[in-house]
C-alpha positions in Angstrom: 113.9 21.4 157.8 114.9 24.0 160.2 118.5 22.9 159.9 118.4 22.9 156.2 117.1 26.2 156.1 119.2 28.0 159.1 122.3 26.2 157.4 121.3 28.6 154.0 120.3 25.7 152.3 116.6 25.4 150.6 114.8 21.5 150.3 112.9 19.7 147.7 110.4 17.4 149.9 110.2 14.0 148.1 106.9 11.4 148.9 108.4 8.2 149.1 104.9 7.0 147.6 106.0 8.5 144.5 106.9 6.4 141.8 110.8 6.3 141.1 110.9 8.1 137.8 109.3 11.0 139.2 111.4 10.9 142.6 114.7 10.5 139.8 113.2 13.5 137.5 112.6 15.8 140.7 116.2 15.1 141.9 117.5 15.9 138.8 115.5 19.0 137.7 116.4 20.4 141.2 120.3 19.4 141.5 120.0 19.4 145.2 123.4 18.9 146.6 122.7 16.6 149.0 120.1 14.5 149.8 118.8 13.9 153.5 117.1 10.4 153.8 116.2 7.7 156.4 116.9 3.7 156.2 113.5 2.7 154.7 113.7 5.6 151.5 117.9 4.9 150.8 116.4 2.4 147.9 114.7 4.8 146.3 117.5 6.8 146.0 119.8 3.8 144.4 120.0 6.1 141.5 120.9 9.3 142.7 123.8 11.3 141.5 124.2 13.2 144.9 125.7 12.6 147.9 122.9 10.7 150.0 123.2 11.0 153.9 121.3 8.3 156.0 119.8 10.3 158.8 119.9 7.1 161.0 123.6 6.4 160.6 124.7 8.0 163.0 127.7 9.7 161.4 125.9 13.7 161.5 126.5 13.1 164.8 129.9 14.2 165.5 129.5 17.2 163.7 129.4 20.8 165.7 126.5 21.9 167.5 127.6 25.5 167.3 124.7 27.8 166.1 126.4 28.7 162.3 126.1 32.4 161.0 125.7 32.6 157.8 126.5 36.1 156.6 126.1 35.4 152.6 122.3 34.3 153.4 119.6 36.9 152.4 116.2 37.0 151.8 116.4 36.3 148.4 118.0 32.9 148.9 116.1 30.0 148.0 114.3 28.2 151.1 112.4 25.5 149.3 111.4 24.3 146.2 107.6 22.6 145.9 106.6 20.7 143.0 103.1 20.6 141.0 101.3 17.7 140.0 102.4 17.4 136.5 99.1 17.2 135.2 100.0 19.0 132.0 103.2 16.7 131.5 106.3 17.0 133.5 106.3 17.8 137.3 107.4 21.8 138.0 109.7 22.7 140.7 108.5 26.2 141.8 111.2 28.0 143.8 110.1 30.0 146.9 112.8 32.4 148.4 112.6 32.8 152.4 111.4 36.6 151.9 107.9 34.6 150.5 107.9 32.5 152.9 108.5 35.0 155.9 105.8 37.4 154.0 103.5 34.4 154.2 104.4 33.5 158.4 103.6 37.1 159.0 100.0 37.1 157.6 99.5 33.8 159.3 100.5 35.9 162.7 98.5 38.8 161.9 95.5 36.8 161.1 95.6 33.9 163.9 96.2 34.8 167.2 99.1 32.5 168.8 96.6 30.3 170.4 94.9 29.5 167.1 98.7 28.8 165.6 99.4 26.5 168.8 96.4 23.9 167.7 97.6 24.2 163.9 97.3 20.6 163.0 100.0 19.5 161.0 98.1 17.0 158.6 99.6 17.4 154.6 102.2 15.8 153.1 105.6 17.8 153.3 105.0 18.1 149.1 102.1 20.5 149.5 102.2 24.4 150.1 100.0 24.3 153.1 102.8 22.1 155.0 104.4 25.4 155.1 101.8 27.2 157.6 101.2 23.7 159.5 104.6 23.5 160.4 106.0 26.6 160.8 103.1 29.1 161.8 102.6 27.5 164.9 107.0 27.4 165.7 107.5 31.1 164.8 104.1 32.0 167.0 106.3 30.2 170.1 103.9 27.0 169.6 
């Protein structure tokens, strides 16, 4: 995630336990133009219309480990997309730009101390909000 997002790009989690159609509807409603995956998703993913990169290949490897600038990227630029239930029909991608997502990191620092951010426990599924503040409140608090 931190690569995706340093690199300017934004990600669409995806729950393998989903069924397939709504894996193939997310990926199409979102256009991502990649998709990141490991060896035991790839068949779920049979269908895709993007590039898929198998994380355990070993090919990413060779590429640079130079820290990229990227001097187009703003706040405004997309950092993730998080879809609802689809309880009312059809899944909804909601787009959150980093400028959300950095206003959101900064109340979790203003209102938990960094040793209450360093025993965040990191227990949702990447497809919910809250995976947001598990994972990153406690890395941008030095935990």
């Amino acid at each position: 995630l931190l690569a995706i997002l340093k690199a300017g790009g934004g990600y669409v989690p995806l729950d393998p336990a989903y069924p397939a159609d709504r894996i193939a509807y997310m990926l199409e409603d979102s256009a991502p133009a990649v998709v990141l995956a490991q060896a035991a998703t790839l068949g779920l993913l049979a269908d895709a219309t993007m590039p898929v990169i198998d994380l355990g290949s070993g090919r990413w490897q060779d590429e640079s480990v130079s820290n990229p600038q990227v001097p187009e990227l703003t706040s405004a630029h997309l950092a993730y997309v998080i879809y609802t239930s689809g309880s009312t029909g059809l899944p909804k991608g909601v787009m959150i730009e980093h400028r959300n997502t950095v206003n959101f990191l900064t109340w979790a620092h203003r209102s938990f101390d960094a040793q209450t951010l360093s025993k965040t426990l990191f227990s949702t599924s990447l497809n919910f909000d809250l995976a947001v503040y598990e994972c990153f409140a406690p890395l941008t608090s030095g935990g």
